[in-house]
C-alpha positions in Angstrom: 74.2 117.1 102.4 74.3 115.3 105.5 73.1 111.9 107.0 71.7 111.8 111.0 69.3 109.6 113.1 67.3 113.0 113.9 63.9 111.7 115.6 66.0 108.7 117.1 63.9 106.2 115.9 66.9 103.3 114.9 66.8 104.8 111.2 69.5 107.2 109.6 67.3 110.5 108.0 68.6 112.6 105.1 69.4 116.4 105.6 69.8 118.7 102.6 71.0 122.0 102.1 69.0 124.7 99.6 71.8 127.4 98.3 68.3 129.0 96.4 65.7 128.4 99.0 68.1 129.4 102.4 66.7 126.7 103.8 67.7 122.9 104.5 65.5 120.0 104.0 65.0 117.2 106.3 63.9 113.5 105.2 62.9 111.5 107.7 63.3 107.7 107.1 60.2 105.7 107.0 61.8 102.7 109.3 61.8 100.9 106.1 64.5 103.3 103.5 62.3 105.4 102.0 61.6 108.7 102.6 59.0 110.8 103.7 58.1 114.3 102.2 60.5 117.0 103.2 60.5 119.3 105.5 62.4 122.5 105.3 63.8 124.9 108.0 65.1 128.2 107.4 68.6 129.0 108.0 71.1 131.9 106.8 71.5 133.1 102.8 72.9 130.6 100.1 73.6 127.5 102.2 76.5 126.0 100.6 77.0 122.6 103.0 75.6 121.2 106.4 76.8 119.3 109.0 75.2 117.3 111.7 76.3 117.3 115.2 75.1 116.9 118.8 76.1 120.4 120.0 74.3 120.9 123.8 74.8 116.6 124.2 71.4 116.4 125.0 71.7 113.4 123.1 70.0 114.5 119.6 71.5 115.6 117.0 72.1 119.1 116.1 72.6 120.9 112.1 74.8 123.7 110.9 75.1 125.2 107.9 77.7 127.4 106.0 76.2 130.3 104.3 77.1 133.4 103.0 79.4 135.1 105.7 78.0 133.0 108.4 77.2 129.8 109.8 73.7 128.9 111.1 73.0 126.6 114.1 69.6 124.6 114.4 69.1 122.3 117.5 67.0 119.8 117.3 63.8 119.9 119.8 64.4 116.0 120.8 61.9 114.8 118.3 63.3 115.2 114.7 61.8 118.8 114.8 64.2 121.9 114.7 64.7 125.2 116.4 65.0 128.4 114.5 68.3 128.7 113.9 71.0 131.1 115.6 73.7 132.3 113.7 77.4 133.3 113.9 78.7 136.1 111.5 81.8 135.6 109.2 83.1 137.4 106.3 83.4 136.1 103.3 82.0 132.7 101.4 82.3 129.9 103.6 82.3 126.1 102.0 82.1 123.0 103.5 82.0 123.0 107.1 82.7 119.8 109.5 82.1 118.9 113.0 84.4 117.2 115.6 85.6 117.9 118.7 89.1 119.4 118.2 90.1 120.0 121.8 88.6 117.6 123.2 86.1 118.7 126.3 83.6 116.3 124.7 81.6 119.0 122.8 81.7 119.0 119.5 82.9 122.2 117.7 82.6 123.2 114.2 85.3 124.2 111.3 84.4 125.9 108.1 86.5 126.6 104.9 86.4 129.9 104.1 86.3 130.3 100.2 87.4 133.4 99.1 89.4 134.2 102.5 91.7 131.4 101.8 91.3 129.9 105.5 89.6 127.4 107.6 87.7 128.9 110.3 87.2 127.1 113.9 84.1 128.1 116.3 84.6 126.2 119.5 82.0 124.8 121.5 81.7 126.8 124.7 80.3 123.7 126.5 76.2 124.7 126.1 75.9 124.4 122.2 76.7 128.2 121.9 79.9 129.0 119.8 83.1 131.2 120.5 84.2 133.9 117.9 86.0 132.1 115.1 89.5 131.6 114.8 91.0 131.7 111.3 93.8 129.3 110.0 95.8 130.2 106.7 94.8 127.3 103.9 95.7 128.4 100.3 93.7 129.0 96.8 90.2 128.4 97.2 89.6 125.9 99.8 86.6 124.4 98.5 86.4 121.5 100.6 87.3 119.9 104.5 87.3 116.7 106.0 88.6 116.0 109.7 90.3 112.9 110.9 93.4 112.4 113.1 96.5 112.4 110.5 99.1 111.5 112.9 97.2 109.3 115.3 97.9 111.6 118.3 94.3 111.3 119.9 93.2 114.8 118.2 91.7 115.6 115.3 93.1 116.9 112.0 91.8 119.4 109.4 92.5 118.7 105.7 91.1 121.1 102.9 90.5 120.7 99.6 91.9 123.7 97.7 90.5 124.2 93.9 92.5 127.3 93.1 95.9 125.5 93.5 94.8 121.9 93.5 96.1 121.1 96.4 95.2 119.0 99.4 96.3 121.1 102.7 96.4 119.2 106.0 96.9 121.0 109.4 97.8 119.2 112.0 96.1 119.7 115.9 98.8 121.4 118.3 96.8 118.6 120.9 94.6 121.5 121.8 92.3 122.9 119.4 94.7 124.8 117.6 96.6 124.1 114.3 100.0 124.2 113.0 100.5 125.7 109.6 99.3 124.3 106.4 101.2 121.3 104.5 100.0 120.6 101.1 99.9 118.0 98.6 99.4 118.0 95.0 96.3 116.2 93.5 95.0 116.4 89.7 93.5 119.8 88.5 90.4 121.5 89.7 89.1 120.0 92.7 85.6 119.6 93.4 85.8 117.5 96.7 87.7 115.4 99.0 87.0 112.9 101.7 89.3 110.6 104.0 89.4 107.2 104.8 91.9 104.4 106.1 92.0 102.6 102.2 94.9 100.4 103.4 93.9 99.3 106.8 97.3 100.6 108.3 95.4 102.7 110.9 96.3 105.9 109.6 93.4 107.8 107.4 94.3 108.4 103.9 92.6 111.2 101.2 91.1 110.9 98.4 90.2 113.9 95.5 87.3 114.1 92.7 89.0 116.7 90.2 87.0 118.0 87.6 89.3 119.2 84.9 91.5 115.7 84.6 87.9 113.9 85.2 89.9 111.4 87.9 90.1 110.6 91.6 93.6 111.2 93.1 94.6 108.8 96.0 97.2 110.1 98.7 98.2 107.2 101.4 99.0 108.8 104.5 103.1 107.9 105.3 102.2 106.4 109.0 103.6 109.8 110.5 100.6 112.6 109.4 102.4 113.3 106.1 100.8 112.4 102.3 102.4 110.0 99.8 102.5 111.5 96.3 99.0 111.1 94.5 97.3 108.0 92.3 94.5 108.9 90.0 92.1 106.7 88.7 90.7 108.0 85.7 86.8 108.4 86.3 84.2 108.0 83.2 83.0 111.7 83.2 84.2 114.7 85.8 83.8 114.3 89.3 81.6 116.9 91.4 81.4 114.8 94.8 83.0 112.2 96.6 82.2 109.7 99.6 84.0 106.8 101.4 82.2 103.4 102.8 82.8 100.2 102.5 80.3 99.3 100.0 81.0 95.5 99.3 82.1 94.5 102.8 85.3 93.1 102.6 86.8 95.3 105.1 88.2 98.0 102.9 86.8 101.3 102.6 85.7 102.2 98.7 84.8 105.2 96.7 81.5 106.4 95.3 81.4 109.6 92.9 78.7 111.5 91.3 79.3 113.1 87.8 77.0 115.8 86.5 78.2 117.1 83.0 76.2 117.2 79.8 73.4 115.4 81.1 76.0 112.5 82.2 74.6 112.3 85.8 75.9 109.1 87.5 77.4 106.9 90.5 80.3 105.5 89.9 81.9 103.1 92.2 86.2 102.4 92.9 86.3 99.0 94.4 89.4 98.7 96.8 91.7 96.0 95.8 91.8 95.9 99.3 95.4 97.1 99.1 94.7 100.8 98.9 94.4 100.4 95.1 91.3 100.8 93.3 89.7 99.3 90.2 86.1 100.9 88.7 83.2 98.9 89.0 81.6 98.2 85.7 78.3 99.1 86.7 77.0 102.8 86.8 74.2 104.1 88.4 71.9 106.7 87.2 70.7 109.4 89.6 68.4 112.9 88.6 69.8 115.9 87.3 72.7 117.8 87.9 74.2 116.1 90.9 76.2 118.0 93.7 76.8 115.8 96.6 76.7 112.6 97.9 76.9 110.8 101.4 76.3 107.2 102.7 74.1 105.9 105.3 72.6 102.0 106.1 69.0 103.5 105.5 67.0 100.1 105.3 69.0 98.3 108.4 70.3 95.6 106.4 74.1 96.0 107.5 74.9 97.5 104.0 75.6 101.3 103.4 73.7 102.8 101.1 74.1 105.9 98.9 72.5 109.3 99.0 72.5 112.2 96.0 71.5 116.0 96.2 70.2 116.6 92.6 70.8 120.4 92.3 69.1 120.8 89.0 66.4 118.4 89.8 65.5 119.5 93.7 65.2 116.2 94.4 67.5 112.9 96.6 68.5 109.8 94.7 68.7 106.7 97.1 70.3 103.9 96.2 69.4 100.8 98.3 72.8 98.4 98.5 71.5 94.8 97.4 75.0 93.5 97.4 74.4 91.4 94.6 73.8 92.0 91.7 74.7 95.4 91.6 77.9 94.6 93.4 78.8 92.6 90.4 82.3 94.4 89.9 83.9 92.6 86.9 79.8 93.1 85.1 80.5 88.6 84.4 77.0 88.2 86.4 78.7 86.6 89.6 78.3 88.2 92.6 81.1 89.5 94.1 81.1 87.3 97.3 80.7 84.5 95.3 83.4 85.6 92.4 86.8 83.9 92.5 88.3 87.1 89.9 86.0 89.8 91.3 88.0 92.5 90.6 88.0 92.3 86.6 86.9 90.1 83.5 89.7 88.3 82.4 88.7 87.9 78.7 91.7 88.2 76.7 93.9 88.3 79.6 94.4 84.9 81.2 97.5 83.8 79.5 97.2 80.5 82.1 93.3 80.1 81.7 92.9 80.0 85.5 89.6 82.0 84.9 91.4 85.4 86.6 92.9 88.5 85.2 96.9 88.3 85.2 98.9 89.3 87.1 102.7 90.2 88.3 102.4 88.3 91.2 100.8 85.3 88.9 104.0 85.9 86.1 106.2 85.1 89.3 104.8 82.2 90.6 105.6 80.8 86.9 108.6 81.8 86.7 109.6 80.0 90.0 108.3 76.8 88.7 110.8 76.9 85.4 114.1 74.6 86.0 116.6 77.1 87.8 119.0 77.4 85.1 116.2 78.8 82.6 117.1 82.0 83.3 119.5 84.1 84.7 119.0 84.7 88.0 119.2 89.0 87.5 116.7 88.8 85.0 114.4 87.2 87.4 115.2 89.4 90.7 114.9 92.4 88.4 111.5 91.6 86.8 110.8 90.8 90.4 111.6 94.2 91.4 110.3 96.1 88.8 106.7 94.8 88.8 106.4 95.2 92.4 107.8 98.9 92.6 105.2 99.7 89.3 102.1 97.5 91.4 103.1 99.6 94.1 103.8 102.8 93.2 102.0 103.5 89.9 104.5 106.6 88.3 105.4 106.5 85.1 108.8 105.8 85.5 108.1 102.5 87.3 105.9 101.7 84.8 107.7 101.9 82.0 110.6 100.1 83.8 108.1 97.4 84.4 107.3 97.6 80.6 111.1 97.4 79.8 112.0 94.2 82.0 109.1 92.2 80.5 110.0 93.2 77.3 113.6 91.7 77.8 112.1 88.7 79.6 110.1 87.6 76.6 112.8 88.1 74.7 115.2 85.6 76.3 112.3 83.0 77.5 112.1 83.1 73.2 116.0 82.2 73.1 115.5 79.3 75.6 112.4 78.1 74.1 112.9 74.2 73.3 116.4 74.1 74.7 115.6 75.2 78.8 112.1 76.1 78.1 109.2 73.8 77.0 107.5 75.1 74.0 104.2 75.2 75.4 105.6 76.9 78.9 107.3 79.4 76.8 104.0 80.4 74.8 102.2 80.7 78.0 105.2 83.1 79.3 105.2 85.7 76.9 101.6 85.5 76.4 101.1 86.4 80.3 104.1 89.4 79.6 102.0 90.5 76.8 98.9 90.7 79.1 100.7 92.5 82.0 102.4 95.1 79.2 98.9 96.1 78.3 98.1 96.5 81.7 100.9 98.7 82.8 100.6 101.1 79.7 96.8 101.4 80.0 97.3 102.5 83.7 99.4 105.8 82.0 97.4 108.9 81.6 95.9 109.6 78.4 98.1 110.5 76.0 101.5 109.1 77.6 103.5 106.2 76.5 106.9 104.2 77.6 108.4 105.2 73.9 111.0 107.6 72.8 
């Protein structure tokens, strides 16, 4: 599905494709966020994913689709109205498909992943809104999903693909002039439905993240600063994944995750909150949506300066829209306080606020702590390597720095109890191990299922 000011009237419009009906669906926005009733316009056989473009810059945008062994092109007529579509032959399944302009003559051109060819496949824009033959681009297993943004900042646009078969995100990287260097790829968890970018730790260079089906999580992969990924994060989702989108949904700055889940009736939004860090914590709230969800994309359809959400139902043939009211839905921690208004937004801190400061504990609050003790408490290498440890596992959340994290505060507690009364007020020394305690539990719930720091 796809998101588009079509009859350009100020409001964003909904466009979906039908893989049953060969057709895609446009929604024109009332001026208000609601919709009015669909109107379809055939395109080529079993339309897997649309894209929306301005393709002859006449100033209005354009649609393509990916369909079975070809891609379909539908201009608009300037009023939110659609041309019978033209269409460009391909073999095999093509997937997603994307527009941007990868070399850079100011018309936009269009890249498709190519299923069960194992390649992404670029049609460039030969400067009317008509499309060259298609150039093919090695990817590996399955790529199932794409997403364009400039990896290595060089001024030209990037291809990344999301590759179930191997589970793997492949970026290639723009020779500067519409062509592509060979894939590199990067592991994410197992069975990926769908993958989207965005720049989760405001460093300027866009970042990926994964919905996986089979280990029901999101992987996160920072980009390094030089075009290259970081090894994954996953954030464990409540059921499996089939779509993914990127917005900032709170506005603090720093772009979020929304996911749909569709399995066993569980059909759902659910929202990571960016600890605005490039870390992300799951909003207690979930929303619930029609049947069998398949994709989902944002758009500010009421004006307000707030993105909203948009869901394709595939088993219901029917859009969910959900309107962004900031608060109360954006209620992260689920204690009733808007977020904006929240000083702990990010989690309840029932049973974990060791120093009752009303927050969730954490490493950073554990240090300040320690620094106010007298300085011959403890040993000064305890203290730089709790220091060291806790960042490296708030940092980089592998296993190994975890359980190193797990390890130091274990030892900590254990000497702030030998120094309790003698260097360490009995109250202070309560309060120390209690906050430990809390940021143990932390650490080993962030493990995947079934792992521990043990023998």
């Amino acid at each position: 599905m796809g998101t588009g000011d079509f009859n350009l009237d100020g409001y964003t419009d909904i466009v979906v494709a039908n893989w049953i009906g060969a057709s895609v669906s446009i929604l024109l926005n009332n001026g208000d966020g609601t919709f009015a009733a669909y109107q379809d316009y055939p395109v080529g056989p079993y339309p897997f994913s649309v894209t929306v473009g301005d393709y002859n810059q006449d100033g209005h945008p354009d649609m393509a689709t990916g369909n079975s062994q070809e891609v379909s092109i539908l201009m608009n007529n300037g009023d939110g109205t659609f041309e019978s579509y033209i269409y460009y032959a391909l073999t095999g399944t093509p997937g997603r498909v994307n527009t941007a302009d990868y070399n850079q003559d100011s018309y936009p051109d269009i890249s498709v992943a190519r299923v069960w060819n194992h390649t992404v496949a670029i049609l460039m824009n030969n400067g009317d809104g008509t499309f060259a033959h298609n150039i093919d681009y090695p990817t590996v297993n399955i790529p199932i999903s794409l997403a364009t943004a400039d990896f290595n900042k060089d001024g030209f646009p990037d291809i990344s693909t999301g590759n179930r078969g191997s589970s793997t995100i492949s970026v290639l990287i723009n020779n500067g002039d519409g062509t592509f260097a060979g894939h590199v790829d990067y592991a994410t968890a197992s069975w990926l439905t769908s993958h989207t970018v965005g720049d989760f730790n405001q460093d300027s260079y866009p970042d990926v993240s994964a919905a996986s089906w089979d280990d029901v999580t999101v992987s996160v992969l920072l980009n390094n600063g030089d075009g290259s990924l970081a090894g994954r994060i996953d954030y464990y989702q409540p059921e499996r994944p089939t779509s993914i989108t990127v917005s900032d949904l709170n506005q603090d700055g720093f772009p979020d995750i929304a996911t749909v889940s569709y399995y066993n009736g569980y059909d759902t939004v659910s929202i990571l909150i960016n600890n605005e860090d490039g870390t992300f914590v799951f909003s207690d709230n979930q929303y619930k949506i029609g049947s069998g969800p398949t994709g989902i994309a944002s758009g500010d359809f009421n004006q307000d300066g707030l993105p909203d959400l948009v869901v394709s139902n595939g088993v219901g043939n029917s859009v969910s829209v959900l309107i962004n009211n900031s608060s109360p839905e954006f209620d992260t921690d689920g204690d009733g306080i808007p977020d904006d208004q929240d000083l702990c937004p990010l989690e309840d801190a029932t049973g974990l606020d060791a120093d009752l400061d009303g927050c969730i504990d954490t490493s950073d609050g554990l240090i300040d702590l320690i620094n106010q003790l007298p300085p011959d408490a403890l040993a000064d290498e305890l203290k730089n390597s709790l220091i060291t440890k806790v960042r490296n596992a708030d940092k980089q959340g592998t296993k190994e720095n975890i359980c190193a994290a797990v390890n130091i505060l274990e030892t900590f507690q254990i000497e702030v109890e030998a120094q309790r009364i003698s260097k360490i007020v009995n109250e202070t020394a309560t309060e120390l191990i209690n906050y430990a305690d809390n940021l143990i539990v932390q650490y080993l719930d962030s493990l995947p299922f079934g792992e521990t720091c043990g023998p």
